[in-house]
C-alpha positions as CSV (number, residue, x, y, z in Angstrom):
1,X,-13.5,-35.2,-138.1
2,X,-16.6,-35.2,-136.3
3,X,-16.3,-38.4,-134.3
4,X,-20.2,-38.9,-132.5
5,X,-19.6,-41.4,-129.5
6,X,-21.7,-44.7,-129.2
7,X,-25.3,-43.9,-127.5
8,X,-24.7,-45.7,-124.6
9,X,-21.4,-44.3,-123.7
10,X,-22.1,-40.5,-122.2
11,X,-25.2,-39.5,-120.1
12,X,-27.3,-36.8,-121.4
13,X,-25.6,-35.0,-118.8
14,X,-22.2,-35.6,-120.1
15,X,-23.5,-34.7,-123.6
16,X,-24.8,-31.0,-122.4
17,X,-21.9,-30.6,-120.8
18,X,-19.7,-31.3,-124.2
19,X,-22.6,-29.0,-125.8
20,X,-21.8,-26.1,-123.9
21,X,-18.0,-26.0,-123.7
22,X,-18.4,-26.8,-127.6
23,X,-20.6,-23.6,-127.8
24,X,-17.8,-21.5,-125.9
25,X,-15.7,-22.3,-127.7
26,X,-17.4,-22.2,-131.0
27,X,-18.9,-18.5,-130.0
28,X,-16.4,-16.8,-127.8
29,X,-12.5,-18.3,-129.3
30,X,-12.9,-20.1,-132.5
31,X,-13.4,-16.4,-134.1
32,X,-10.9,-14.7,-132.4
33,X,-7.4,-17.1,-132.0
34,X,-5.4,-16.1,-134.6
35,X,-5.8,-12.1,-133.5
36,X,-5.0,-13.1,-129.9
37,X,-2.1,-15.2,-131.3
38,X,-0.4,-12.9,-133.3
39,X,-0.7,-10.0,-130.5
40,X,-0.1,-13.2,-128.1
41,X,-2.3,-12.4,-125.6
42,X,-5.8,-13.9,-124.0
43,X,-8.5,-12.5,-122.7
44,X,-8.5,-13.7,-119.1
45,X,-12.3,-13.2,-118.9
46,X,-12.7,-16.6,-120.6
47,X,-11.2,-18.4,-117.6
48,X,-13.9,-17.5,-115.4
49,X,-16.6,-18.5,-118.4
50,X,-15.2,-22.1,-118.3
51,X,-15.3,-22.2,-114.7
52,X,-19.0,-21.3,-114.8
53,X,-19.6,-24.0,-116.9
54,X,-17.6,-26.0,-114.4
55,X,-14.4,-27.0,-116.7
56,X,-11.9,-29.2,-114.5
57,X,-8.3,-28.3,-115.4
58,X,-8.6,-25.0,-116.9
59,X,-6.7,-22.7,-114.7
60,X,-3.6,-20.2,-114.3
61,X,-0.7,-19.0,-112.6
62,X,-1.7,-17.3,-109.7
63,X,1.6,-14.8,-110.7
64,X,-1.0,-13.8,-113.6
65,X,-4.3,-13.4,-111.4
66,X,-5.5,-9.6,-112.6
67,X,-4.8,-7.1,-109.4
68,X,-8.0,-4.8,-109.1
């Protein structure tokens, strides 16, 4: 279900923000979750594409942080 939110209730801001973690996700996991789930692993590259976008809560274990 595609639930659209009364006008007055998110800022354009808000919106573009919603747009462009929708996108992310749309372009860069939507395609790939069941292959990553059935060799259950994820590509840690993604965290640091939410963070550009500024996502709040999306983090890790520092025990997993990639050593160079």
């Amino acid at each position: 279900m595609d639930a659209r939110p009364l006008p007055h209730y998110f800022s354009p801001d808000h919106e573009a923000y919603r747009a462009g973690l929708r996108d992310l996700v749309e372009r860069e996991i939507a395609p790939f979750v069941n292959e990553w789930d059935e060799a259950e692993t994820f590509p840690r590259g993604l965290y640091r594409k939410f963070a550009e976008l500024g996502a709040p809560g999306i983090g890790y274990d520092e025990d997993l942080k990639e050593h160079p």
